[in-house]
C-alpha positions in Angstrom: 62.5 -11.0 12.6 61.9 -10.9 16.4 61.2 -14.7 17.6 57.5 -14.6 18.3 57.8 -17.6 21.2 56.2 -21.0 21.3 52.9 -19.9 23.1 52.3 -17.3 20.0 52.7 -19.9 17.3 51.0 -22.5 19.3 48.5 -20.3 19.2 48.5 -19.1 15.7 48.4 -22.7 14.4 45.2 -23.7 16.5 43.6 -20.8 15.0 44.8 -21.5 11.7 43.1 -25.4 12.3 39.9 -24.2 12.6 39.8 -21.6 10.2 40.8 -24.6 8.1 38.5 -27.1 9.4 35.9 -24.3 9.2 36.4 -23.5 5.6 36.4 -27.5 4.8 33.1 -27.8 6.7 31.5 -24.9 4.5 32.9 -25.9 1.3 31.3 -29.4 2.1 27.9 -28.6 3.2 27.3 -25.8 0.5 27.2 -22.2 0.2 24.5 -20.3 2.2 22.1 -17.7 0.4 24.3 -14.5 0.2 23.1 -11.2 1.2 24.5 -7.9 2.9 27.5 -7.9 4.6 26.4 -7.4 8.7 28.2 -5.5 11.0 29.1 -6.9 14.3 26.0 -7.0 16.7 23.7 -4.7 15.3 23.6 -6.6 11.8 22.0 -5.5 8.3 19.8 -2.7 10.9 21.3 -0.1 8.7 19.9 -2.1 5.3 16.4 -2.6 6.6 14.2 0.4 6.7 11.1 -0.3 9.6 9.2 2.0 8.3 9.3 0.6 4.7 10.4 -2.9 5.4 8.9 -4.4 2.1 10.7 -1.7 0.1 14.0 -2.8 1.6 13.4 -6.5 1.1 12.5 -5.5 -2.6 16.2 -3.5 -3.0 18.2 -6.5 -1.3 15.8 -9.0 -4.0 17.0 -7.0 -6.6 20.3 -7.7 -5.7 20.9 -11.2 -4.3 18.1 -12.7 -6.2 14.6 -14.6 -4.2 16.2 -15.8 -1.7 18.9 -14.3 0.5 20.1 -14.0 4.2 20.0 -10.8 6.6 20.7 -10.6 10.0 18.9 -9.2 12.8 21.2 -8.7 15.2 23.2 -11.3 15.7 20.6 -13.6 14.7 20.5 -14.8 11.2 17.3 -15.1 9.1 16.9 -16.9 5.3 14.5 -14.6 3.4 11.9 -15.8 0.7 10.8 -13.3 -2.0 8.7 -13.9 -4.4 5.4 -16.6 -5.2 7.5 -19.2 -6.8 10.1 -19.5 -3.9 7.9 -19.5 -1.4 5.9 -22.3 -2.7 8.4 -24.1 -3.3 9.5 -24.0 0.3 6.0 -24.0 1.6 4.1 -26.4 -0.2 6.2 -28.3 -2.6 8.7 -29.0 0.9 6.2 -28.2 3.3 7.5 -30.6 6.1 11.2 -29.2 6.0 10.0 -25.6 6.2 7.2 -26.3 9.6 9.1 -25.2 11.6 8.4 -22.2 13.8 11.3 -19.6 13.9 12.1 -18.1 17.7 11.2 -14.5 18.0 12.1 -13.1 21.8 8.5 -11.5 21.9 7.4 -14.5 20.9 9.3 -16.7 23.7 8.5 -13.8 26.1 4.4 -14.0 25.7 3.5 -17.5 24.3 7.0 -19.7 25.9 7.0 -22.3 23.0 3.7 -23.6 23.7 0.4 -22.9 21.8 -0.3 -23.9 18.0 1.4 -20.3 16.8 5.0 -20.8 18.7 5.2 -24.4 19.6 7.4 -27.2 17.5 7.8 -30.6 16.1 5.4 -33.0 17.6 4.1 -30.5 20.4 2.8 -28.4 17.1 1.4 -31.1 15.3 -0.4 -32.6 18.5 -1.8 -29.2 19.6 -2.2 -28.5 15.7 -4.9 -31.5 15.5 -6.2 -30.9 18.6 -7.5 -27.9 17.5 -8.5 -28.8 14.1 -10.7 -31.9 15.6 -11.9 -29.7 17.8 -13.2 -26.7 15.4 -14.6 -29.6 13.7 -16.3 -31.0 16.4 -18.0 -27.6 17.2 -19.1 -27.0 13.8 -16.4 -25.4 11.6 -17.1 -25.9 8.0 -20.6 -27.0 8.9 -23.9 -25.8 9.2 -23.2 -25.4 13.0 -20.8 -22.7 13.2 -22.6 -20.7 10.1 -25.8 -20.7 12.0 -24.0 -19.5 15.7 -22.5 -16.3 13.0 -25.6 -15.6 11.3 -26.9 -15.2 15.0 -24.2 -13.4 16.0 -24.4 -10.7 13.2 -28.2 -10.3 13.4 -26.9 -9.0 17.3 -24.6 -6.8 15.3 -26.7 -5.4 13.1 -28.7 -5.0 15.9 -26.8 -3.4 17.9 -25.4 -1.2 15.3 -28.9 -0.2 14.4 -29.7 1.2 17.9 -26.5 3.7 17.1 -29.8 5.8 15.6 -27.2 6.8 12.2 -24.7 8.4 14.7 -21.4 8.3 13.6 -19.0 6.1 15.8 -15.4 3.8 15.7 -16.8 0.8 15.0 -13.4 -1.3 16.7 -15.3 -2.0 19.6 -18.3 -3.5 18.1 -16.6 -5.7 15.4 -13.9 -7.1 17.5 -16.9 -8.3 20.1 -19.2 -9.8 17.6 -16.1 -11.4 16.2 -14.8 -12.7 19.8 -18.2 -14.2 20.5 -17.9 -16.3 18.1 -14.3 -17.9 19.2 -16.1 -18.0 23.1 -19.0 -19.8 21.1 -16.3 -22.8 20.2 -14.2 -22.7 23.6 -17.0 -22.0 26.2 -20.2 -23.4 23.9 -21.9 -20.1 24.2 -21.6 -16.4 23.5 -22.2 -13.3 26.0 -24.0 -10.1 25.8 -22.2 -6.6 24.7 -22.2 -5.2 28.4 -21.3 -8.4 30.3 -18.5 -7.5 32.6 -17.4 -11.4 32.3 -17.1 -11.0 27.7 -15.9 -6.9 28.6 -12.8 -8.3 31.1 -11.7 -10.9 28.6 -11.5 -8.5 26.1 -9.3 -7.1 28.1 -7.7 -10.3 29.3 -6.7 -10.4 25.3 -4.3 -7.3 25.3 -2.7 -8.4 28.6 -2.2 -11.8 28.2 1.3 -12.3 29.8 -0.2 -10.9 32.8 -3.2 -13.2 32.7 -0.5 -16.7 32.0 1.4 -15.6 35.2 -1.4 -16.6 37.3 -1.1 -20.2 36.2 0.4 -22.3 39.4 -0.8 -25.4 37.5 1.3 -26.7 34.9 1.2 -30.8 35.0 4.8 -32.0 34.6 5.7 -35.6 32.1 5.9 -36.1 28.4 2.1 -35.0 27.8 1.6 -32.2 25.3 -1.7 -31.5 26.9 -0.7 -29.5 30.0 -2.9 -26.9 31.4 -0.6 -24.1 30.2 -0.2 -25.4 26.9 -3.8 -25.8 26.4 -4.6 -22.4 27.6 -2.0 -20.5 25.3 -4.5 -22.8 22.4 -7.0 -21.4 23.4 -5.1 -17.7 23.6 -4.0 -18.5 20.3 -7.4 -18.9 18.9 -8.9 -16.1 20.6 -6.1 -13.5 19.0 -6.1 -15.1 15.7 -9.9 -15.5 15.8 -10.7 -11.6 17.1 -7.8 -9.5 16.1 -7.1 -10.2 12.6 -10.9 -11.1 11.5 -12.2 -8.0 13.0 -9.2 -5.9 12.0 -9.9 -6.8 8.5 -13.7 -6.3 8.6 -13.0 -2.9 10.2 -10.5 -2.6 7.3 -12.5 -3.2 4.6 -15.6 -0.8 5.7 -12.9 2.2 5.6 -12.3 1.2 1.9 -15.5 1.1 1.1 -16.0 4.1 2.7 -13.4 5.3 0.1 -15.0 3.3 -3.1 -18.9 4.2 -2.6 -19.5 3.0 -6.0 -18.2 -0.8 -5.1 -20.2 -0.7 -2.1 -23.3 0.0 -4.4 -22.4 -3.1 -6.5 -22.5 -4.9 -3.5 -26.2 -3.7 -2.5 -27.5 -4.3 -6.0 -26.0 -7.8 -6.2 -27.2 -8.6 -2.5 -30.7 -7.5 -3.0 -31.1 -9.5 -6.6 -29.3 -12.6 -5.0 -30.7 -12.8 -1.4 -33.2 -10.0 -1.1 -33.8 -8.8 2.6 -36.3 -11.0 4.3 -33.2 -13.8 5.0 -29.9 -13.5 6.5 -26.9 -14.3 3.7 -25.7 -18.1 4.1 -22.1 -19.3 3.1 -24.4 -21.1 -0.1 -25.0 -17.5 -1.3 -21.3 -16.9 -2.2 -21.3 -18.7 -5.5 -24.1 -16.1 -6.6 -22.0 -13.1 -5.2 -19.3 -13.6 -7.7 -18.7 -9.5 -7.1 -18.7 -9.5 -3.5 -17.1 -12.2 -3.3 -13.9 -10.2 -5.6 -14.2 -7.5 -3.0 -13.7 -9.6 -0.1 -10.4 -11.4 -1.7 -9.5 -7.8 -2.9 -9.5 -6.3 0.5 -7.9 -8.7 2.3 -5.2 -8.9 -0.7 -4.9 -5.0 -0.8 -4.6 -4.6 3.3 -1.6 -7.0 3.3 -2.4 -7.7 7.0 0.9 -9.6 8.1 3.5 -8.2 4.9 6.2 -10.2 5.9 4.5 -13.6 7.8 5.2 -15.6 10.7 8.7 -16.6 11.2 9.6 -20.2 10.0 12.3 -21.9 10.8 14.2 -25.7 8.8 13.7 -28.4 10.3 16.9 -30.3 9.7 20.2 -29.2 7.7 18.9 -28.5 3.8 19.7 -28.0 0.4 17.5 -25.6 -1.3 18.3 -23.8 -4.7 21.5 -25.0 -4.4 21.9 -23.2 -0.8 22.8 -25.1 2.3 20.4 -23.8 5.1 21.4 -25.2 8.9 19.0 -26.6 11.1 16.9 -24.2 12.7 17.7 -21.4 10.9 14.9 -18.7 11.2 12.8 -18.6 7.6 11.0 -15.4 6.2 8.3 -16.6 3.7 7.5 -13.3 2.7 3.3 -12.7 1.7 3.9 -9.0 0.2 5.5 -9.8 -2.5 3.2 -12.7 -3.7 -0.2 -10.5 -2.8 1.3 -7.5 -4.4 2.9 -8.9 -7.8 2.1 -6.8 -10.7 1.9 -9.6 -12.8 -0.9 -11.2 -11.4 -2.6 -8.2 -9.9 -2.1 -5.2 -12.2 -1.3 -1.8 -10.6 -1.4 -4.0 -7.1 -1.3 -0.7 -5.3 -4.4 0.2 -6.0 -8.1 -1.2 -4.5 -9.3 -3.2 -7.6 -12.1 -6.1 -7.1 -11.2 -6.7 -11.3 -8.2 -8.3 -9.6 -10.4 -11.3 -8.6 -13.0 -11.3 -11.9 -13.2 -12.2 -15.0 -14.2 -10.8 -18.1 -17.9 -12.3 -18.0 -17.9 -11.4 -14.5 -17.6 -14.6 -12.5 -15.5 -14.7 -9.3 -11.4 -15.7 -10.6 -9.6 -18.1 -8.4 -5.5 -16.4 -7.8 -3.1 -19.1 -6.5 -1.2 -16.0 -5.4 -4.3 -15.2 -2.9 -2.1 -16.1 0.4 -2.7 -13.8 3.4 -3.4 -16.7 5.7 0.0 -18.0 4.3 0.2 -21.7 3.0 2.0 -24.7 3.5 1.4 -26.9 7.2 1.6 -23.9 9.1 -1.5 -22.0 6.9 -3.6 -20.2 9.9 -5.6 -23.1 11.1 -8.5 -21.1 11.4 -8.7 -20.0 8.1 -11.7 -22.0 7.1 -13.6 -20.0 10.3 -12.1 -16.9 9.1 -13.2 -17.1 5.6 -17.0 -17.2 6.9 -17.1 -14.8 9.8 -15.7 -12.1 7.3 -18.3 -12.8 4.5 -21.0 -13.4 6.7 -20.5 -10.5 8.5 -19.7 -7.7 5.9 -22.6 -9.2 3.9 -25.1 -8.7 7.0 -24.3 -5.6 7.3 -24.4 -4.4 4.1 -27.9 -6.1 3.3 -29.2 -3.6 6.2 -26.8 -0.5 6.1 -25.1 2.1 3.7 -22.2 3.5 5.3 -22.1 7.2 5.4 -18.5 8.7 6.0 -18.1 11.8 8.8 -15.2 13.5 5.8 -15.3 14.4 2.5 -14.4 10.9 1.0 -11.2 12.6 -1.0 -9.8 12.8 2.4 -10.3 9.5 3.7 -6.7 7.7 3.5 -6.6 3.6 3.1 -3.0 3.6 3.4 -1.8 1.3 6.4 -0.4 2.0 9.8 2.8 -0.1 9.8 3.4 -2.0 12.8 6.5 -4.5 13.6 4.4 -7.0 12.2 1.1 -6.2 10.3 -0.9 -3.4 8.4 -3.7 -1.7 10.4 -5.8 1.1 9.4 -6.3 4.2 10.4 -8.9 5.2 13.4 -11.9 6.4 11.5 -15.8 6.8 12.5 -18.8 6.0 10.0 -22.8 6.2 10.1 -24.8 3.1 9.6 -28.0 4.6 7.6 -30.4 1.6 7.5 -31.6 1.2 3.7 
């Protein structure tokens, strides 16, 4: 045997120390959830379908169990699958699992700073800044209802004047929506057509360019900068436009599709508030079917399948895993809206999902598309009215007539990199 020299063994044995010292160190803190074997760089990529994401996670489930690790890229992610796991990480340890994972479009737009990206006491500063604030303005008070009420009598409005002429109604939902957000932040709405409301609208789908004019940012150990109150306010104004109006806009297509649940709707609208008032948020106790449909299309549209990244908080034993510090968390809200179990034949459009025999309104604990836990969408409370109000406004005033034969219309989603959105469609208002 050729004499390998002393560099080559010194070598050998330093490496053969830390393999050591690394296996002592795993064996001590615990196993980590298992999951497919990744290949250098490019990671599980070749396990994880994009266009059927949820399909993938549900294979890898099948085989690892609820909770099991992937890796995108060369970054590792913890993945939660199922109702029970994911309230037990959310809820039941809600303060270990805060955190907010690091996504690079994330870093890129938002920089760590805002309620949706930002961390540890940053978050929960900005966090209950906001909240005061929504509170302050009205939300969950008779304040904020009465600035949507006005806002959809503008809608229907403004929808009326369309003379029954079919259009994509995108534009018009996402601006009565918006106006209500610019109610809370500037303490008053604008008209359709002002070039002011038209070029934030704008403003919304360029925001890294609108950031970059900031020359402004205080310096110190205040959370309350200038740039980290205006990604706040960015924050609320794309979760208080995009995903309310995109699930309005949503829902209308699948009623489009279900004529004969919009016609419950009308019948149990007229009996309960008739149509000399606009509906109130008091009215949704007596609209135990509209009420079903509502849950039932946000449940069915799945808007963000696989959630928000979140992230540990500090080195953690959870169902006998060990899961480092930091490591990026994927509390997934598919599988929970979508469990056969508790919604029956989940793949279909079913307001029985959220009734019960007698016909009163039934209360799912699996009912999570705003997620749960201390990072739940902090507008959810907002949310929750703007969509009711709104789809009930309209529908006190309009049937919707579809511009296809309604066995063509398709519900099914356009899959994004991170939500479900439908498809383009137009639809005539016909006053009733």
């Amino acid at each position: 045997m050729e004499f390998l020299g002393w560099p080559t063994i010194l070598l050998l044995v330093c490496i053969s120390c830390l393999l050591i010292a690394a296996w002592r160190s795993t064996s001590q803190r615990g196993k980590e959830p298992p999951g497919p074997t990744p290949i250098p760089i490019i990671g599980n990529a070749f396990q994880l379908n994009p266009r059927d994401l949820m399909q993938s996670f549900k294979e890898i489930s099948k085989k690892y169990g609820p909770i099991f690790t992937i890796h995108l890229g060369p970054q590792k992610a913890v993945v939660l699958y199922g109702y029970d796991i994911v309230k037990e990480a959310l809820i039941d340890n809600g303060e270990v699992f805060s955190g907010r994972g690091n996504l690079p479009l994330f870093d890129k737009v938002f920089k760590g700073m805002g309620i949706v990206t930002s961390n540890g006491e940053s978050w929960r500063q900005l966090r209950r800044f906001a909240l005061t604030t929504l509170r302050d303005f009205g939300m969950g008070k008779r304040g904020i209802e009465e600035q949507i009420q006005e806002e959809a009598r503008f809608l229907v409005e403004r929808i009326r004047n369309t003379h029954e002429k079919p259009f994509n109604p995108t534009t018009f939902l996402m601006h009565a929506v918006s106006n209500i957000i610019c109610s809370v932040v500037f303490g008053d709405r604008f008209e359709y057509e002002d070039k002011k409301f038209l070029d934030l609208i704008e403003i919304l789908d360029e925001n890294e360019k609108h950031q970059n004019r900031i020359q402004t940012q205080e310096k110190g150990n205040s959370y309350f900068t200038v740039e980290s109150l205006i990604r706040t306010a960015l924050d609320l104004f794309l979760a208080g436009t995009g995903t309310t109006s995109t699930t309005l806009r949503y829902g209308f297509l699948i009623l489009l599709k279900h004529p004969e649940v919009e016609e419950k709707i009308h019948k149990e609208i007229d009996r309960v508030v008739g149509r000399d008032r606009s509906p109130c948020m008091a009215d949704r106790s007596q609209l135990p079917y509209t009420d079903a449909v509502i849950h039932e299309i946000q449940r069915f549209i799945d808007f963000i399948p696989v959630n928000l990244p979140h992230a540990v908080t500090k080195d953690t034993m959870f169902r006998g895993y060990f899961i480092p510090k930091d490591t990026m968390i994927f509390p997934l809200l598919s599988p929970i809206l979508q469990d056969c179990k508790e919604f029956p034949n989940p793949e279909k459009f079913d307001p029985g999902h959220f009734l019960n025999a007698n016909g009163t309104f039934r209360k799912s604990n699996y009912f999570m598309p705003f997620s749960a836990g201390k990072r739940v969408c902090a507008g959810e409370g907002l949310a929750r009215m703007e969509i009711f109000l709104f789809l009930t406004s309209i529908l006190q005033n309009f049937t919707l007539k579809p511009v296809v034969a309604r066995k063509d219309i398709d519900i099914s989603p356009i899959v994004t990199s991170i939500s479900n959105i439908p498809r383009p469609y137009e639809v005539s208002f016909i006053p009733r």
